[in-house]
N, C-alpha and C positions, 0 to 999 in steps of 0.2 A: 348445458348452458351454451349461448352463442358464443363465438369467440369475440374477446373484448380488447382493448386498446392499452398494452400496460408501457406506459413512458417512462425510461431512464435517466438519468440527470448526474453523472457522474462528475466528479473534480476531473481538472484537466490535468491529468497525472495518470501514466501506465497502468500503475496499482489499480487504482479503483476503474478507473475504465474498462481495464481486462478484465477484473471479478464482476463486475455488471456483463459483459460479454456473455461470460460463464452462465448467467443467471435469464440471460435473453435467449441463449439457445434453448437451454429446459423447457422457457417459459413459451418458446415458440413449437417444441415436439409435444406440449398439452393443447396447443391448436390457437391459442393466442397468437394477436399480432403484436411485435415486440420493436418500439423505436426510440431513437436518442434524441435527447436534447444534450448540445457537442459547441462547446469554445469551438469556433471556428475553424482554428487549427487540428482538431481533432476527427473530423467529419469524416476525415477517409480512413481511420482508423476502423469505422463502426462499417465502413461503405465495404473495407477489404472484407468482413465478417460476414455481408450481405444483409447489413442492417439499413433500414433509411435512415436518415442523420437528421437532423434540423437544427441549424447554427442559431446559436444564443452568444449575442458578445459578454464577453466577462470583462473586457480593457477598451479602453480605447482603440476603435480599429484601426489596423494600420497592415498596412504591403507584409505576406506571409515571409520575405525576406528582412524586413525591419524588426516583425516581431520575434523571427528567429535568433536574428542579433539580440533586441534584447533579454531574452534569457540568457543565450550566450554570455553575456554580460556581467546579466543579473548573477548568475551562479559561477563565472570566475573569481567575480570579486571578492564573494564568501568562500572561494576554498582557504585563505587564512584560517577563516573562523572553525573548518571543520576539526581541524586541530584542539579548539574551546572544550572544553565538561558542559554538559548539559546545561547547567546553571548559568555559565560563560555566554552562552548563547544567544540568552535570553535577550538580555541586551541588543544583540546585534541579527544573526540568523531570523531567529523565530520573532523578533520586532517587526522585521521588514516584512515575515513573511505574513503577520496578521494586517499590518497596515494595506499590502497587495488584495489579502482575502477580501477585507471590508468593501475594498475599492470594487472588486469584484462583483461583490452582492449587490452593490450599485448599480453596476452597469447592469445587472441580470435582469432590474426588475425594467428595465425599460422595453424590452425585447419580451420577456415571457408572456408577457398578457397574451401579444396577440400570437407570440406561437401556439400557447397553450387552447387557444381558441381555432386554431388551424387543426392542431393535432384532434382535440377532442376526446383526450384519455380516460378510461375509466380510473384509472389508478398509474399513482407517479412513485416513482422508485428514488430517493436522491440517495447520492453517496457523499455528502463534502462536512468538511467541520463546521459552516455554518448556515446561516437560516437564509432561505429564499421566500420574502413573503405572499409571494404571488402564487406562490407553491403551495401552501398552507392554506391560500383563501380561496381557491380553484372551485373547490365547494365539491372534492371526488376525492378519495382514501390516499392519505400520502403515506408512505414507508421509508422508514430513515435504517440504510444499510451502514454498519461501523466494519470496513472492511481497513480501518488502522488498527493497531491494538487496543485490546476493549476497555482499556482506562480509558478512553476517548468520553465514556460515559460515568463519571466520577463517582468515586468512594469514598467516605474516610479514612477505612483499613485498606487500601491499595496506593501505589505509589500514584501520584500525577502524573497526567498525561506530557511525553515529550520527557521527561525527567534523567529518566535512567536509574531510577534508582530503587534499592533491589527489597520484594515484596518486605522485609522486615524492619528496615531501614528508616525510623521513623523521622529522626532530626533530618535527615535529607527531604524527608516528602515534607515536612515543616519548612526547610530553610525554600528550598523551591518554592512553593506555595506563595508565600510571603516575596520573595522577588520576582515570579511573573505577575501577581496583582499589582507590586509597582511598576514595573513596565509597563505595562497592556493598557493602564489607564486611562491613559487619554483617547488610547485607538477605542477604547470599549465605550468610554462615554460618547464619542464620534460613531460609534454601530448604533447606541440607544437610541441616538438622536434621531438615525434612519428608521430605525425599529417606530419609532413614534409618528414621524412624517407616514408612515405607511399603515398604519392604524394597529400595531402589533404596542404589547407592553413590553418595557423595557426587562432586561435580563439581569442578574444578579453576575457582579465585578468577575472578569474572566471566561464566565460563560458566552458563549457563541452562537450556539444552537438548543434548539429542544431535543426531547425526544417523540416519537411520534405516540401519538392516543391512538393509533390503527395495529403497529406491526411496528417493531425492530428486531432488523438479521446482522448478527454478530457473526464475525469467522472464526475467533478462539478456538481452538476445541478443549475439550475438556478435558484434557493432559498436565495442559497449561493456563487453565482458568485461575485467575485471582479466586483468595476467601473474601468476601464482601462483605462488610457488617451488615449491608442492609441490600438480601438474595435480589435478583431480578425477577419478576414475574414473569414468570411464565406464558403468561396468557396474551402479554404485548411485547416480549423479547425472548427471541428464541435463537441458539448457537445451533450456526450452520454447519459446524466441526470442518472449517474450512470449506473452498469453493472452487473449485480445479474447474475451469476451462477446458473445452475439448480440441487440440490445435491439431496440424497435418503430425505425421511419422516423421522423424526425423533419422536420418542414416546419420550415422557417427564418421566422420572419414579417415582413412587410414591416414597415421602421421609415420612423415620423416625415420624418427624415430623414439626408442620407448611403446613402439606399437603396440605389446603384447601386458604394458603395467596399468595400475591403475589409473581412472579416468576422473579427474577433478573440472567442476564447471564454475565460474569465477565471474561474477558480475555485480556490479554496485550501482545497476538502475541506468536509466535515461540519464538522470542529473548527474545522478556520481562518477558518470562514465565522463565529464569535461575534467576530473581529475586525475589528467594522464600519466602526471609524474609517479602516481602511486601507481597504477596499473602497470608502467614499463617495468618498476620495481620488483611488483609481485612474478610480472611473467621471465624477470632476469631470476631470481629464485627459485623458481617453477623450471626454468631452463637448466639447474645443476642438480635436479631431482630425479629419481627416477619412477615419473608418472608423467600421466599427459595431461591436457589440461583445455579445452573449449573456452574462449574470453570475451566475450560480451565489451566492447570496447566505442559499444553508440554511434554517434556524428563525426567519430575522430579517430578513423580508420586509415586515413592518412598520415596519421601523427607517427605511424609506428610503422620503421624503416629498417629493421632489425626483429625479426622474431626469431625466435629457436622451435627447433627441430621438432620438440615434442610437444608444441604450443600452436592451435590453428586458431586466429582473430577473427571475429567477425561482429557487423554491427549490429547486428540483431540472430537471437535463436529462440526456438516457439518452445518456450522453458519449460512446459507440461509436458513436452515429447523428449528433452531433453534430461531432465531432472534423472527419471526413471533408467535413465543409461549412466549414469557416473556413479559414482563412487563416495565423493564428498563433495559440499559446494562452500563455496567460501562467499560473501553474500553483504550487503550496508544494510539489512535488518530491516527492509522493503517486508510487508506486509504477508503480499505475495508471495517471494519469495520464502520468506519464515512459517509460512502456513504449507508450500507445496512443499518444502524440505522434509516438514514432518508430514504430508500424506502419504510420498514414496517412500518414506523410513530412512533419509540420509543423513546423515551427521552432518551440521553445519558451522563454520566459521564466520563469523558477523563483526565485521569490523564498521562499524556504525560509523554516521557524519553529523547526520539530524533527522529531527523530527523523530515518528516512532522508529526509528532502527536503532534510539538507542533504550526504547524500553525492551525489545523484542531481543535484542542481544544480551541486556541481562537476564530474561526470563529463559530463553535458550540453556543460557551458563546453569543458573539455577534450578532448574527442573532438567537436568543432565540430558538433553536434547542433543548438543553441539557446545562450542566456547564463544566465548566473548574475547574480543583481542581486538585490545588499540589499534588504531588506524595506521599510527605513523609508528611509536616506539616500541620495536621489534628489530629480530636479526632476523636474517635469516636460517638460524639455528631456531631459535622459537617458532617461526612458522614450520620448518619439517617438524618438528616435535608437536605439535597439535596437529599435522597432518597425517602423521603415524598415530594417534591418538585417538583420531577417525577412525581411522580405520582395521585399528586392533583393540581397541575399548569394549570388552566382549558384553559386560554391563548398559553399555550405552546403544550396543546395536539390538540387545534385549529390547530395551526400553522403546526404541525406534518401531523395531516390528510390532509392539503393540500398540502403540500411539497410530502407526499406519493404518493396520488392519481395522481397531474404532473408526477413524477417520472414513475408510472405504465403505465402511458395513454402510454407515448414514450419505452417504453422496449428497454433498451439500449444496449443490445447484440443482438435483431433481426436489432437494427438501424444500429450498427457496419457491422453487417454481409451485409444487403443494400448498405454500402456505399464501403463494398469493392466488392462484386458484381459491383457497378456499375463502380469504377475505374480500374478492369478487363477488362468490357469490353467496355469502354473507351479505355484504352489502347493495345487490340487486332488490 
């Protein structure tokens, strides 16, 4: 088969950006030509990859320093709220955050037409929670990736999505249920309204998106898959068993000291990283320990004027080169990260904020992966006591090497890239 045009469409979020990454190198070693469609701010992200990018506004444009602020902003003002229980949230975090999405989907369709008409894709890849309908009506195979936790695609017998709350757990998945459909309300009947202006039918209360009628790639792996009352089919959803990225090598660098104990990697994302006050915490703790400790500390490298000896900061690390050199990771239950934890077999600590990091931190806890641990209410005697727990849990690093080894046997970006090969040329 000729090589054909397969477009990406990732949320403007690390997570899904970088498992599309993952999925576009595969797809370009079968001989494919592999390109994004990228929030504007994201363009050099796919550019560093040596991908071509194509900027689709998702806001209102505005000066890369304005927009920067406003995230800035936007996610100081909710670190109160990370504090919240899932439920808490509802209200305030994930309110805001659906009313931004909707907003988003707005601005998307004014711009996709004619990129999509520029590009000229055989097949479109989206990552995000909700519907693009210019995407749908392209009139070429669209594939919807769920690289958040695979509640993202509802059950009755599984907890809802963003909840936290743990697979058995039923008055939880009931009371949730029942206060995000009060919330979302009005943002949902405000998406229908667009859903209809654009010749799509409207969606059922809380719903967001479809699923795709061509192909859906989940990353779960089957360690930690939900029981579903009602299986997925196989035939149009298929688990990636995770989706690792291929990034440079990375040399671990000698520390100060602690040089010779064990190696802890410590990161809570892009977003979680404007939450310095917890960071400075974990690495004053990490500082009376004897291990050392990599800290992923984002845009706010500056902030921290005072590190120890056995602690080297930085703003960014190519986490699939890192992962495989530590020890244990401690982690806000990013997608990514909960999926590469368990492909290198590390025991992880997941101190969740929002969204799924706090379903992915209790399925961690519950399927003896790693633990689950409050964000703020903690000693620092309970953090060494689950960091020893890591790493002498002889049960748990069992558990690990086999979840790793599944996970490697199936390489979930060469599987990705196969199966949209083969729905290409299926559909030629």
């Amino acid at each position: 088969m000729a090589p054909r045009t397969i477009a990406f469409f990732p949320e403007a979020a690390f997570g899904p950006a970088l498992n599309s990454v993952g999925i576009a190198q595969a797809v370009q070693a079968l001989g494919h030509r592999a390109v994004f469609l990228s929030d504007p701010g994201f363009v050099s992200v796919y550019e560093d990859y040596g991908f071509e990018a194509h900027p689709v506004n998702l806001s209102e444009p505005m000066p890369p320093e304005q927009m920067a602020k406003f995230w800035d902003e936007f996610i100081n003002g909710h670190i109160p709220n990370f504090r919240k229980s899932p439920i808490e949230q509802i209200d305030t975090y994930v309110k805001d955050c659906w009313g931004a999405i909707v907003d988003s989907a707005k601005w998307a369709e004014k711009d996709l037409p004619g990129v999509l008409s520029t590009i000229q894709p055989d097949l479109i890849c989206v990552d995000n929670v909700i519907l693009f309908p210019a995407i749908k009506q392209h009139g070429v195979p669209w594939v919807r990736i769920i690289s958040c936790s695979e509640n993202e695609i509802e059950d009755p017998d599984i907890p809802p999505h963003l909840s936290g709350c743990g697979a058995e757990d039923r008055a939880c998945h009931a009371a949730f249920r029942a206060r995000f459909a009060e919330m979302i309300k009005p943002i949902h009947d405000d998406f229908n309204a667009f859903l209809t202006e654009t010749g799509e039918a409207p969606y059922p209360l809380g719903q967001f998106c479809e699923t795709s009628p061509h192909l859906n790639l989940l990353l779960y792996p089957e360690p930690v898959k939900f029981r579903r009352a009602q299986p997925l089919d196989p035939a149009r959803f298929q688990y990636l068993e995770g989706c690792v990225r291929k990034e440079a090598p990375y040399q671990v660098p000698r520390f100060k000291a602690q040089d010779d104990k064990p190696l802890l990697y410590v990161s809570f994302g892009s977003l979680g990283a404007g939450d310095t006050d917890l960071l400075k915490r974990i690495i004053a703790a990490i500082g009376t320990m004897p291990y050392r400790a990599l800290v992923n500390v984002g845009d706010y490298k500056d902030s921290y004027d005072s590190v120890p000896d056995n602690v080297i900061i930085d703003s960014w690390f190519p986490q699939p080169s890192v992962i495989p050199q530590v020890d244990a990771v401690i982690h806000h239950g990013g997608n990514n990260s909960f999926t590469e934890c368990l492909y290198f077999g590390k025991p992880a600590i997941i101190m969740p904020y929002v969204w799924d990091g706090h379903d992915n931190a209790t399925r961690v806890d519950e399927t003896g992966h790693g633990f689950k641990m409050p964000r703020y209410d903690w000693t620092d005697a309970d953090l060494a006591a689950k960091i020893d727990a890591c790493l002498s849990d002889t049960a748990m690093r069992a558990r690990l090497d086999a979840t790793s080894a599944h996970m490697q046997s199936q390489s979930g970006t060469e599987k990705a890239a196969r199966l949209l090969d083969g729905l290409l040329r299926d559909s030629a």
